[in-house]
C-alpha positions in Angstrom: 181.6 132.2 143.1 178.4 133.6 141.3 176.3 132.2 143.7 178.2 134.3 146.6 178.2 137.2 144.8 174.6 137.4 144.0 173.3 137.1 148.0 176.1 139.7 149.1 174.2 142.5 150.9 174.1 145.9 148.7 174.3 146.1 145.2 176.2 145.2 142.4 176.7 145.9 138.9 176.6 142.1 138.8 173.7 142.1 140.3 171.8 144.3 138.1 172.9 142.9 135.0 171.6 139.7 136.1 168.3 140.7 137.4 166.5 144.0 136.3 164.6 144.0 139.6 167.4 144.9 141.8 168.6 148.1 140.3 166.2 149.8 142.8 166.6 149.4 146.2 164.2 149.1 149.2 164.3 153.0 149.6 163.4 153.4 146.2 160.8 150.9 146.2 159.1 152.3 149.3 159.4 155.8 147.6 157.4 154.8 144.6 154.8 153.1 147.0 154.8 156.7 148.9 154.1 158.2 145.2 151.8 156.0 143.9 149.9 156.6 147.4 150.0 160.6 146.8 148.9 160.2 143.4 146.0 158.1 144.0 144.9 160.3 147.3 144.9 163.5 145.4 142.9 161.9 142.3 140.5 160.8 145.1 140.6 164.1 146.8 140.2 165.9 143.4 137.3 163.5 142.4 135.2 164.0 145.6 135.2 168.0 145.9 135.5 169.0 142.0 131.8 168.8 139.7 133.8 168.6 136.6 136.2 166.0 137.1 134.4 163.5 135.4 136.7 162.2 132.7 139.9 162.5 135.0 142.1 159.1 134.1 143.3 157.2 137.3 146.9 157.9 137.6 148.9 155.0 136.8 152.0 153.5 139.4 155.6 154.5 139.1 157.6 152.0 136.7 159.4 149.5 138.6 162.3 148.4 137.2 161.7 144.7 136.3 158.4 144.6 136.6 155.4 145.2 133.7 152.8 146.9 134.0 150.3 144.8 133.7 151.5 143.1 136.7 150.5 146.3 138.5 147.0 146.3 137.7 144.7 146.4 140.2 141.9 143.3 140.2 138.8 144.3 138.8 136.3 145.2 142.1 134.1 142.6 143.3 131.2 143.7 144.4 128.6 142.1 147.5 125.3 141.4 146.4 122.5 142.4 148.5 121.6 139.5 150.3 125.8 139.9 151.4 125.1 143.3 152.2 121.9 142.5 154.3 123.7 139.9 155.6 126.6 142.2 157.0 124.5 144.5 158.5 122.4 142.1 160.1 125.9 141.0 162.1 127.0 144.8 162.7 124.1 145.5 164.3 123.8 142.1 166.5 127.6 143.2 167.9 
């Protein structure tokens, strides 16, 4: 009977109590996306066209109910070397 409850469609106090990660729904997880997006355009924006925004912290996502936020982290960037760079440019320009 648990097992039927838990894939009905919409929520349930059930539900939530059994697994944090469903107190939001696809609306509010699409919303946070939408401000996490904002956030991280306006810190952008801010940092290109502002000379003294040098020690401005990258904003952090919204909370997600369930999830930690270490989990969130971006991956640290991975940068090309030069001979990948070369490399690249040598096949953009052979296009």
């Amino acid at each position: 009977m648990i097992n039927s409850l838990m894939h009905k469609p919409g929520r349930s106090a059930l539900l939530a109590a059994m697994d944090e990660t469903t107190r939001w729904g696809t609306a509010e997880h699409l919303l946070a996306r939408v401000s996490d997006a904002l956030e991280l355009s306006n810190f952008l924006f801010i940092k290109a066209n502002s000379e003294d925004a040098g020690d401005l912290p990258i904003p952090g996502p919204v909370p997600r109910p369930g999830v930690d936020p270490p989990e969130l982290a971006s991956p640290a960037a991975d940068f090309a070397d030069g001979s990948e760079l070369s490399e690249f440019f040598s096949r953009m320009s052979n296009l």
